[in-house]
C-alpha positions in Angstrom: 0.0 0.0 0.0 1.5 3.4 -1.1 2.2 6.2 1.6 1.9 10.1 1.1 4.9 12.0 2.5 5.9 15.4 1.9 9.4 16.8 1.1 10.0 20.2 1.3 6.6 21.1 0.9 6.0 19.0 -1.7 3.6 15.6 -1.9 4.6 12.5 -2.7 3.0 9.0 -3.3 5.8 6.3 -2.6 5.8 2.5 -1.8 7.9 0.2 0.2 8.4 -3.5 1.1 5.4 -4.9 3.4 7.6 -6.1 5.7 10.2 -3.5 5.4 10.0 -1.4 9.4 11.8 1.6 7.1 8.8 1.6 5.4 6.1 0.4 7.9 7.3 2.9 10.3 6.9 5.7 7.7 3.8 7.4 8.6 0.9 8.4 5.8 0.5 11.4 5.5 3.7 13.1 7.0 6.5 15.4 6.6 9.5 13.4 5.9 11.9 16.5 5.7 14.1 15.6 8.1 17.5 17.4 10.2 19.7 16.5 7.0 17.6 17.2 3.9 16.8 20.6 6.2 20.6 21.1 6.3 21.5 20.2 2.8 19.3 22.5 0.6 21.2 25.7 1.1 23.9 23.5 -1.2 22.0 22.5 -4.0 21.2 24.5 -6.5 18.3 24.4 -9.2 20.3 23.3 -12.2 22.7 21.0 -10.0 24.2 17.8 -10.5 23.7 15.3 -7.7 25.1 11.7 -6.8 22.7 9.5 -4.2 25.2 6.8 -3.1 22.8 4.7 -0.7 19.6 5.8 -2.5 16.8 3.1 -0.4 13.8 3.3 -1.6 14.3 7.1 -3.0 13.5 9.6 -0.8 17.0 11.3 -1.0 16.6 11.1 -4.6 13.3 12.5 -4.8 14.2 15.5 -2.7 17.0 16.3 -4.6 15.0 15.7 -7.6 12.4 18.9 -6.5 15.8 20.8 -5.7 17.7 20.4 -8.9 14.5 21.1 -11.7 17.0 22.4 -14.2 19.6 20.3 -13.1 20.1 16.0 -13.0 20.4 13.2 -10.0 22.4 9.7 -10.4 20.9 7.4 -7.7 22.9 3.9 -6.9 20.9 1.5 -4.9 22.3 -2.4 -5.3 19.2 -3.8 -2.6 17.4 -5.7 -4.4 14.9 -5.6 -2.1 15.4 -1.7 -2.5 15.7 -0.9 -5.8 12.4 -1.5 -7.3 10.4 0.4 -5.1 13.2 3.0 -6.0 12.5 3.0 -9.9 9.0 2.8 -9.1 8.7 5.8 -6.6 11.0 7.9 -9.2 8.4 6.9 -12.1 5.0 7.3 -10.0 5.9 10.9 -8.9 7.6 12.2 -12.1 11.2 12.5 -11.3 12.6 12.3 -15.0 15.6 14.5 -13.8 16.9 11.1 -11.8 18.6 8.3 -13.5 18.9 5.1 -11.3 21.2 2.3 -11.7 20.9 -0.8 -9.7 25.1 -0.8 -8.8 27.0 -0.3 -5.4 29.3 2.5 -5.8 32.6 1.2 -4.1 36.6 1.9 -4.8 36.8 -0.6 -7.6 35.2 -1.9 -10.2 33.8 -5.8 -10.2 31.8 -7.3 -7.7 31.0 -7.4 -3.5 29.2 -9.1 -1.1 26.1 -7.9 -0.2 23.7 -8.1 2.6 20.4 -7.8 2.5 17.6 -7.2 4.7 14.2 -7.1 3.4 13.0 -6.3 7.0 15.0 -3.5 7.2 16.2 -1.9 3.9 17.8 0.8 5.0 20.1 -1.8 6.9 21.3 -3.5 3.8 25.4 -3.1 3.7 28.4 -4.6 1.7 31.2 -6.1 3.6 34.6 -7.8 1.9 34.9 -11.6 2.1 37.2 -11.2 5.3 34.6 -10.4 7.3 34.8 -12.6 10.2 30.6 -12.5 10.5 29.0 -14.3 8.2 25.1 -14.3 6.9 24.0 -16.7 9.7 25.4 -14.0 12.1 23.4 -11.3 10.7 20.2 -13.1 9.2 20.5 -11.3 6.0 20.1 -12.5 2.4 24.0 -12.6 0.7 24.6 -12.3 -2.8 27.1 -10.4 -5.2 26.6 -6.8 -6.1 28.3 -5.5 -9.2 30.6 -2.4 -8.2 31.9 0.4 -10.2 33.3 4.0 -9.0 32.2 7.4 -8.9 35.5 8.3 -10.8 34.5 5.6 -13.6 30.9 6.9 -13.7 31.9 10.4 -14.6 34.5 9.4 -17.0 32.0 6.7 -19.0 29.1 9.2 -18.9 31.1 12.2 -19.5 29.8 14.4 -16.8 30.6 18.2 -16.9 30.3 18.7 -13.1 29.5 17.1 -9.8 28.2 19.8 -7.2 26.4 17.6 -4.8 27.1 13.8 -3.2 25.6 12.2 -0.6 26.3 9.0 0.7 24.9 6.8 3.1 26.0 3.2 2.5 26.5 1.3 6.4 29.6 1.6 6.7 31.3 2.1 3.1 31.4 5.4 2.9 35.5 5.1 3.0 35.3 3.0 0.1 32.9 5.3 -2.1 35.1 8.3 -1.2 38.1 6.3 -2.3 36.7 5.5 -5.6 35.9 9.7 -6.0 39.3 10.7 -5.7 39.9 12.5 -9.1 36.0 13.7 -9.1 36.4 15.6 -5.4 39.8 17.1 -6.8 38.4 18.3 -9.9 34.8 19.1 -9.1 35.0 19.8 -5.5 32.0 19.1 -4.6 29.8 19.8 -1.1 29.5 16.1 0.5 26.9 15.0 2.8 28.1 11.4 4.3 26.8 9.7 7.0 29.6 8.9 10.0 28.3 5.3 11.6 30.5 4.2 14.2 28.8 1.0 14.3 29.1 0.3 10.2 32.6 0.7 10.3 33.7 -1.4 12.7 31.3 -4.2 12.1 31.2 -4.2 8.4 33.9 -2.8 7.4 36.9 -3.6 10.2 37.2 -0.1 10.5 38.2 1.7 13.8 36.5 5.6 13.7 38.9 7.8 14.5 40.5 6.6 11.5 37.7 6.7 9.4 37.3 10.3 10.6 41.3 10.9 9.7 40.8 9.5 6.7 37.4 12.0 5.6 39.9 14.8 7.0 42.6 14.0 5.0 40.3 14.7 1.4 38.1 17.5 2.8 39.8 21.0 4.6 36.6 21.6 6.0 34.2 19.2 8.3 30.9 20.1 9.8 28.5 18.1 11.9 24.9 18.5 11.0 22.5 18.7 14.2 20.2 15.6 14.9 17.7 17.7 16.2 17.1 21.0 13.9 19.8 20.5 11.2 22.5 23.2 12.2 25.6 22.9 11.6 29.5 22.8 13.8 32.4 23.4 13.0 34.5 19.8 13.8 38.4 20.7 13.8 40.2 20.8 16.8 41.6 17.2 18.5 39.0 18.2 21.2 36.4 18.4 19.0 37.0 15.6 17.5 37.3 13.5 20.2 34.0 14.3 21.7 32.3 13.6 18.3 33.7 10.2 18.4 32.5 9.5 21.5 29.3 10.9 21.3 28.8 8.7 18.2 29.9 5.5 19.6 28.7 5.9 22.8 25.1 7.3 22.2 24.4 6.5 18.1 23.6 4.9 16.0 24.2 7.8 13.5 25.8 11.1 13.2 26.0 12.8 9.2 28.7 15.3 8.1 28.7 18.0 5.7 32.4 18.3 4.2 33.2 21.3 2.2 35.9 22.7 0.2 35.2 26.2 0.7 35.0 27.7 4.3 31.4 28.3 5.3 29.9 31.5 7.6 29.5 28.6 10.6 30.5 30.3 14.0 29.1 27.5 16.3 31.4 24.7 16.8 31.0 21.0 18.1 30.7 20.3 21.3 29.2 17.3 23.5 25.2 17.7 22.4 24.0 14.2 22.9 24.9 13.4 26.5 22.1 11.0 27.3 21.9 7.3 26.6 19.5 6.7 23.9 17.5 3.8 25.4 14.4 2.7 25.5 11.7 4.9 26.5 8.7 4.6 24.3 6.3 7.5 23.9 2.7 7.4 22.0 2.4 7.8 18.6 1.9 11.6 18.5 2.7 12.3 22.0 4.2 15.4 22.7 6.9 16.2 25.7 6.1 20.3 25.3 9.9 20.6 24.5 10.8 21.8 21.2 14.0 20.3 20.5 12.6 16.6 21.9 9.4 17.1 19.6 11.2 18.2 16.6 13.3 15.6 17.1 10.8 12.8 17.5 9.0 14.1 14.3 12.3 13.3 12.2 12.2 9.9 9.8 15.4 8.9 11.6 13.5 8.9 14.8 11.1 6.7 13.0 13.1 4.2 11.5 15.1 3.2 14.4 12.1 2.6 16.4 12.6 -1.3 16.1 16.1 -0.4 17.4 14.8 1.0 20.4 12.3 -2.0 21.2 15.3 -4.3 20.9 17.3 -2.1 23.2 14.5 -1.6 26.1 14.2 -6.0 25.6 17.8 -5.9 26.5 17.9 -3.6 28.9 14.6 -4.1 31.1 15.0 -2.2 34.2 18.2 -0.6 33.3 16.1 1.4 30.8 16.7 5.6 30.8 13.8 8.0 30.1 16.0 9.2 28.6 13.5 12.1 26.6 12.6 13.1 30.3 16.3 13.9 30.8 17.0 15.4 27.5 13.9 17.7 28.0 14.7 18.6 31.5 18.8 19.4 30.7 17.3 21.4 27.7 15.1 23.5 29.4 17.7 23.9 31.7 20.2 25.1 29.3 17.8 27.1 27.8 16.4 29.1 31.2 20.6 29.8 31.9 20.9 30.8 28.2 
């Protein structure tokens, strides 16, 4: 059964796996503009050209799609589970600016192994064949996903320009990056990625702070976009960077970052934001707290999604469970009456 969703102010009609909890916990009828599309549109331009590593089901793409009207978006979704609702959202809501290609953008091209979930879709990740977990270990399906590069792509398709990418692939984001190397030097383009603590080290046998070294290393500037409202700070001191890598390990699942090549008017700068444990506490569907920054977050997709996350944690947890909102919305009110 199709879902209504709106995207910057726009509505869409867009479809999903039955059994898929991304899209089950989509609700009809709501506004999926969420902390990261929020941040990105200031750096997309109407006749842009956009790369959606990690495209799902499509809601990336269409975004970017209403953003980029004189412009053109390259989705890569290798899900098989995934990609079919992907070419059929982009066809049911007229997004003929978007070209999608069944292929998992990687730092080679040939093949990988790939997990996926149908249960979870946004979940689905590629992993080498050293992993030491296997399929049994996750309770995924495994099969081999053809690869190619962002470098190749531009090269066989003979693009002009590449002013956005965003990438959100569990854990690969290294490897897409890797693969980009002559596009980021030549186009320079603003790069939304997402930083997963969790995908690195159990996909990809990669530790964070050197993923983080390793983002650093191509981009001169790195900014953390807010959960909660979107905003952006500045990550570049050791300091700084420490207390994001802790505050993503410890309390993620998920952080994004906006990397630029050009400085950007951005005084505020990163500092520990998400001090609370995010356990299990469970409010009702449309409940509010009377907190703004706890509401706005809670009407985010992320906050959605990861809802099956946060059952699974409160299982495990029992009575060691934080209400954790109550805290946040109490230290926030706090801040705010000393502010």
């Amino acid at each position: 059964m199709a879902k209504k969703v709106s995207i910057y102010g726009r509505s869409f009609v867009v479809g999903g796996g039955e059994t898929d909890d991304y899209y089950r916990y989509l609700p009809d009828g709501s506004d999926v503009t969420d902390p990261v599309l929020r941040a990105l549109r200031p750096f997309v331009a109407r006749d842009a050209v956009c790369i959606d590593a990690g495209a799902n089901i499509g809601l990336y793409s269409l975004a970017l799609s209403t953003l980029t009207p004189e412009g053109h978006v390259y989705s890569f979704e290798p899900s098989p589970s995934a990609f079919g609702h992907l070419e059929e959202n982009l066809r049911v809501n007229g997004a003929g600016n978007v070209d999608a290609s069944a292929l998992a953008l990687s730092d080679r091209v040939g093949t990988v192994r790939f997990h996926d979930f149908p249960f979870f879709s946004a979940g689905s990740f590629a992993s080498d064949d050293q992993s030491l977990l296997t399929t049994d270990s996750y309770g995924s399906n495994v099969s081999s996903a053809p690869t190619t590069t962002i470098d190749n792509v531009v090269a066989e398709r003979g693009f002009e320009r590449v002013d956005f990418l965003k990438i959100d692939v569990e854990g690969a984001e290294l490897s897409v990056l890797e693969g980009a190397r002559k596009m980021l030097a030549e186009h320079r383009p603003t790069v939304v990625l997402e930083f997963n603590s969790f995908g690195f080290t159990i996909h990809q046998g990669i530790l964070p702070q050197v993923a983080l070294a390793r983002i650093r290393e191509l981009f001169p500037y790195i900014f953390v976009i807010d959960r909660v409202d979107g905003a952006l700070a500045r990550l570049e001191t050791p300091h700084e960077e420490y207390e994001f890598l802790y505050d993503n390990g410890i309390h993620g699942p998920a952080d994004n970052l906006l990397c630029s090549f050009v400085d950007l008017d951005v005084t505020r700068r990163y500092s520990h934001t998400w001090t609370m444990q995010p356990a299990a506490t469970q409010l009702p569907a449309g409940a509010v707290t009377g907190n703004p920054e706890v509401d706005a977050m809670r009407r985010t997709v992320s906050w959605r999604i990861t809802r099956p996350l946060r059952q699974a944690r409160s299982r495990l947890d029992g009575s060691r469970a934080t209400p954790w909102l109550d805290r946040l919305a109490r230290i926030t009110t706090r801040n705010q009456s000393a502010g």
